[in-house]
C-alpha positions in Angstrom: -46.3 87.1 -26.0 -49.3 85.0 -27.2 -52.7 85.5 -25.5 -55.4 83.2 -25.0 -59.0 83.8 -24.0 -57.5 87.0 -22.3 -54.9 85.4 -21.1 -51.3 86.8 -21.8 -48.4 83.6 -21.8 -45.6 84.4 -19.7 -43.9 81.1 -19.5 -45.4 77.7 -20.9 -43.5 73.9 -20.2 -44.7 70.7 -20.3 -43.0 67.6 -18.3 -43.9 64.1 -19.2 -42.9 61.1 -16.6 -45.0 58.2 -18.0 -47.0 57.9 -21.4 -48.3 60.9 -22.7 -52.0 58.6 -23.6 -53.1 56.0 -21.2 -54.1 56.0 -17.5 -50.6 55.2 -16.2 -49.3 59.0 -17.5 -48.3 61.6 -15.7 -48.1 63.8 -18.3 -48.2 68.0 -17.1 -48.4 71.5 -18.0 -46.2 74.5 -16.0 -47.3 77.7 -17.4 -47.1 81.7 -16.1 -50.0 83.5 -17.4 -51.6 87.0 -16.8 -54.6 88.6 -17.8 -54.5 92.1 -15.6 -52.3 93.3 -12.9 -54.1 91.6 -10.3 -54.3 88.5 -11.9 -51.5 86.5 -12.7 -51.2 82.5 -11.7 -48.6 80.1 -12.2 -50.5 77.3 -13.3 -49.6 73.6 -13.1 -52.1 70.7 -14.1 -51.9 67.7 -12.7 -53.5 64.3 -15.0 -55.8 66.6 -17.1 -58.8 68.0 -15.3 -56.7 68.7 -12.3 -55.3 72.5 -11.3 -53.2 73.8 -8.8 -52.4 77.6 -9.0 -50.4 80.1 -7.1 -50.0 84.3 -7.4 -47.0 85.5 -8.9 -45.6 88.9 -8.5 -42.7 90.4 -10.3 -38.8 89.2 -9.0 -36.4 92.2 -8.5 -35.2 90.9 -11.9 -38.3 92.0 -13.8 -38.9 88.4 -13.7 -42.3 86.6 -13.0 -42.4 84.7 -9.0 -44.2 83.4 -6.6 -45.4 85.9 -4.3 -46.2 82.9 -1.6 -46.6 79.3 -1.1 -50.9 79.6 -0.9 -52.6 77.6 -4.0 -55.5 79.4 -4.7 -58.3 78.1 -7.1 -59.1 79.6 -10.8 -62.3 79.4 -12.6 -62.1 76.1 -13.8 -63.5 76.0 -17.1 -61.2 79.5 -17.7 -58.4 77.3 -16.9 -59.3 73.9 -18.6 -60.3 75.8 -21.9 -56.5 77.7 -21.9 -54.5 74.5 -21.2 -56.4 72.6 -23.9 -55.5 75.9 -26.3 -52.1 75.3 -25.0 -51.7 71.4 -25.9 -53.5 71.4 -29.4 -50.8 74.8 -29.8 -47.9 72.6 -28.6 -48.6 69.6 -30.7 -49.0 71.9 -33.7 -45.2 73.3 -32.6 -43.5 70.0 -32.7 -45.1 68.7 -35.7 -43.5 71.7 -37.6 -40.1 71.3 -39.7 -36.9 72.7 -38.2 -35.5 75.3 -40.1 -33.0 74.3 -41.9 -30.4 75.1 -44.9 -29.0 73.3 -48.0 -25.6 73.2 -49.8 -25.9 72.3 -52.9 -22.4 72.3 -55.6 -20.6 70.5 -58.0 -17.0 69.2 -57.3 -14.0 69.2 -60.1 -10.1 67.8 -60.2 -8.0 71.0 -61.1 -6.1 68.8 -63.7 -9.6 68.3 -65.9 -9.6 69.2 -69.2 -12.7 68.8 -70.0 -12.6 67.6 -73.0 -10.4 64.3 -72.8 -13.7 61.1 -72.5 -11.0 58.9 -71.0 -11.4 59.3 -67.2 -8.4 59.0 -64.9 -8.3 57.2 -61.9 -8.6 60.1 -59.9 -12.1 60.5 -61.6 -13.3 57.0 -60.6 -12.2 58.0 -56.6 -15.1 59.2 -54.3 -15.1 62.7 -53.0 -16.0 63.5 -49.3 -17.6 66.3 -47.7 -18.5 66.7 -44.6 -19.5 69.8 -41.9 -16.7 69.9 -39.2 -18.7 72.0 -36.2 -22.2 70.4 -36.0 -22.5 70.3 -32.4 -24.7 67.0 -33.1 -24.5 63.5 -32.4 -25.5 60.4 -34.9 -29.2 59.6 -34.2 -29.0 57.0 -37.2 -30.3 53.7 -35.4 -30.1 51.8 -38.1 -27.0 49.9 -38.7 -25.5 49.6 -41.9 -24.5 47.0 -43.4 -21.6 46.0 -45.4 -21.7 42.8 -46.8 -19.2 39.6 -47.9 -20.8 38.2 -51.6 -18.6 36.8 -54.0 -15.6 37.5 -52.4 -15.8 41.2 -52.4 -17.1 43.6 -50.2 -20.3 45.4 -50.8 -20.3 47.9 -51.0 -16.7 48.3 -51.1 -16.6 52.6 -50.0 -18.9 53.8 -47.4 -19.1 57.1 -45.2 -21.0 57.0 -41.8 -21.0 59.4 -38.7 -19.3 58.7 -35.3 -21.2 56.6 -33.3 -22.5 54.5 -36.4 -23.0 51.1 -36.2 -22.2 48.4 -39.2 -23.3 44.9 -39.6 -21.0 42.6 -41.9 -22.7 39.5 -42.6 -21.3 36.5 -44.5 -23.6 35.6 -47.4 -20.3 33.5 -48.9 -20.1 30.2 -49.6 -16.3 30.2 -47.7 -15.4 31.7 -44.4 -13.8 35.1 -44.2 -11.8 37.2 -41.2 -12.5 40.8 -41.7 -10.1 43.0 -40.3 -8.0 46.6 -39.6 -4.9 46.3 -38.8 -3.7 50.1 -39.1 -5.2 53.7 -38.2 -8.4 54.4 -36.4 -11.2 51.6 -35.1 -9.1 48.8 -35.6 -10.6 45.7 -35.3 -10.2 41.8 -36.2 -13.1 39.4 -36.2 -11.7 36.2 -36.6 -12.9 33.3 -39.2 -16.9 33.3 -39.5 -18.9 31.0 -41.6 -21.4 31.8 -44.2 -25.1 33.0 -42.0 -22.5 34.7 -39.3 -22.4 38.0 -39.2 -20.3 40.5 -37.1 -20.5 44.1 -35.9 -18.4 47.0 -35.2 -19.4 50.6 -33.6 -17.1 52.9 -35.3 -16.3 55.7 -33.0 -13.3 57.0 -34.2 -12.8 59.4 -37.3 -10.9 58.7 -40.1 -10.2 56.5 -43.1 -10.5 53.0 -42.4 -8.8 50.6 -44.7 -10.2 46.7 -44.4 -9.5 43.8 -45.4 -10.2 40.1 -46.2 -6.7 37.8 -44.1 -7.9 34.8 -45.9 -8.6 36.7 -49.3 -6.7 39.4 -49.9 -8.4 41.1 -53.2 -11.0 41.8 -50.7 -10.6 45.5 -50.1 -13.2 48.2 -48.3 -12.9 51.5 -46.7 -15.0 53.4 -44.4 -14.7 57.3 -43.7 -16.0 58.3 -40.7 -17.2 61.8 -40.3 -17.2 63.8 -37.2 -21.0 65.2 -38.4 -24.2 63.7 -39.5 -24.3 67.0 -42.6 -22.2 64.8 -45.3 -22.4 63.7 -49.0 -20.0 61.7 -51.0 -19.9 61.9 -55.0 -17.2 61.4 -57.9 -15.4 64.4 -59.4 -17.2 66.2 -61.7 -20.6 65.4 -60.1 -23.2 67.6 -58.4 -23.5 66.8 -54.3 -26.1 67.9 -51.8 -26.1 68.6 -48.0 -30.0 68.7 -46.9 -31.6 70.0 -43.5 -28.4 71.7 -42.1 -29.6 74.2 -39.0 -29.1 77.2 -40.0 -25.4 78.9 -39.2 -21.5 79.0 -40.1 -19.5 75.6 -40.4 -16.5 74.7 -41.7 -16.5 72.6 -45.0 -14.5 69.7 -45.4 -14.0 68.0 -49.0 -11.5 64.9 -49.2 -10.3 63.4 -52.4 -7.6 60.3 -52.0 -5.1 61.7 -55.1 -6.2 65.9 -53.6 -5.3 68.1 -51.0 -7.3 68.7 -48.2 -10.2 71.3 -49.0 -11.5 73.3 -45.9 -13.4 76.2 -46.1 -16.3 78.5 -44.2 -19.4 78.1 -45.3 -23.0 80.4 -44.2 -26.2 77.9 -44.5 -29.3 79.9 -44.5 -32.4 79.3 -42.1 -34.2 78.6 -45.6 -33.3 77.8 -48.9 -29.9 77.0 -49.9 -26.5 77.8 -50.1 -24.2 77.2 -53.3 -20.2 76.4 -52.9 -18.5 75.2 -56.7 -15.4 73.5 -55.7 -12.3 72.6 -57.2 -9.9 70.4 -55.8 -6.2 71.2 -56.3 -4.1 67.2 -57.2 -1.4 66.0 -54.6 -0.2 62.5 -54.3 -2.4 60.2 -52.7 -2.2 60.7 -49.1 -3.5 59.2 -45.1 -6.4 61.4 -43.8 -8.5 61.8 -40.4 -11.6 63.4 -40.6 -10.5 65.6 -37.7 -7.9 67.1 -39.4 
């Protein structure tokens, strides 16, 4: 445990119910500390400045406690000096990075030659890859945005997390009705005029096929991944998954005209992993991220 000015940390929070700066905070520290076997405080200050303090003795747990409900008084620049230690100690903390892991690789088509410079269609088709067990939500607050010009969607293949929010604005000349009609987040907006634009929280995973009722060469797709740890590339290209907590998951890699590629992968706490893939052709076929 860390010490301090002779004091030994045995337990150290902070709670915040108001702004952390400004007179209207309530902003706190909760700490345990010890310096001999007569003196150990709980210690909890009030808007800075302020102390109160009570004894602790040992629970039958080994565990620190209150050995009674009296607040006694500590020397207070003893006190003031450890729980400024503590705050510039605990801003330090949360201004560090989190540890975190990278997969780096390269993705091929089993049928590649390697030598043929005539790619196939397979080899114009975006590759998916995704982290199945994240335990972690989508903190992207920024919606995307997916846009009508020309009559074509732009752009026209996009992968987002759960949760993510897209914006499809009009900048056309003509009116369009975007819409799903099949498989997850189905949706239909109805006709809207050039300066409209429309939204959709997509919450389901899956490939999402969308169209254009009034033009119909107006094709998109959305995959939406059950993890915020993705990357999407074309065969035969190099992807990256950056800041991945450390741990095992289970690697996902879609390709439309592939099969299904799942397989464990070990992320370090630093550094980075490397995972060469090669995808094995099947005919095209309907996929949900959850599979």
């Amino acid at each position: 445990m860390p010490h301090f000015g002779g004091w030994r940390i045995l337990h150290f929070g902070i709670r915040s119910n108001g702004v952390f700066f400004g007179s209207a905070g309530t902003f706190s520290y909760d700490l345990h500390v010890r310096r001999s076997a007569a003196h150990a405080y709980r210690i909890r200050t009030l808007p800075l400045g302020q102390c109160q303090a009570w004894p602790l003795q040992n629970n039958p747990d080994g565990s620190p406690g209150l050995a009674n409900n009296n607040q006694h008084s500590l020397e207070k620049n003893s006190v003031k000096n450890l729980v400024l230690t503590l705050f510039v100690l605990s801003t330090l903390t949360l201004s560090l990075p989190m540890r975190a892991g990278t997969i780096n690789g390269n993705v091929r088509l089993a049928n590649a030659s390697g030598t043929s410079t005539t790619p196939t269609a397979g080899d114009r088709e975006p590759v998916v890859l995704w982290l199945q067990e994240s335990n972690s939500v989508n903190t992207q607050k920024t919606p995307l945005t997916i846009s009508q010009r020309k009559l074509q969607f732009t752009p026209n293949f996009l992968v987002v997390p759960q949760g993510q929010t897209i914006n499809f604005p009009n900048d056309d000349d003509v009116a369009h009705n975007v819409y799903v009609i099949a498989g997850p987040n189905q949706f239909n907006f109805g006709l809207y005029s050039k300066g409209q634009e429309k939204s959709m929280v997509f919450t389901q995973p899956g490939l999402v096929d969308m169209y254009c009722s009034i033009h119909p060469q107006m094709h998109a797709r959305i995959f939406v991944v059950t993890s915020p740890y993705f990357a999407t590339i074309l065969p035969g290209h190099a992807f990256s998954i950056a800041n991945v907590p450390p741990g095992r998951y289970t690697l996902k890699v879609w390709h439309e005209r592939s099969r299904l590629l799942v397989k464990t992968v070990t992320v370090p706490a630093t550094g980075a992993v490397n995972e060469n893939i090669t995808l094995e052709n099947v005919a095209p076929q309907s996929i949900t991220a959850k599979d």
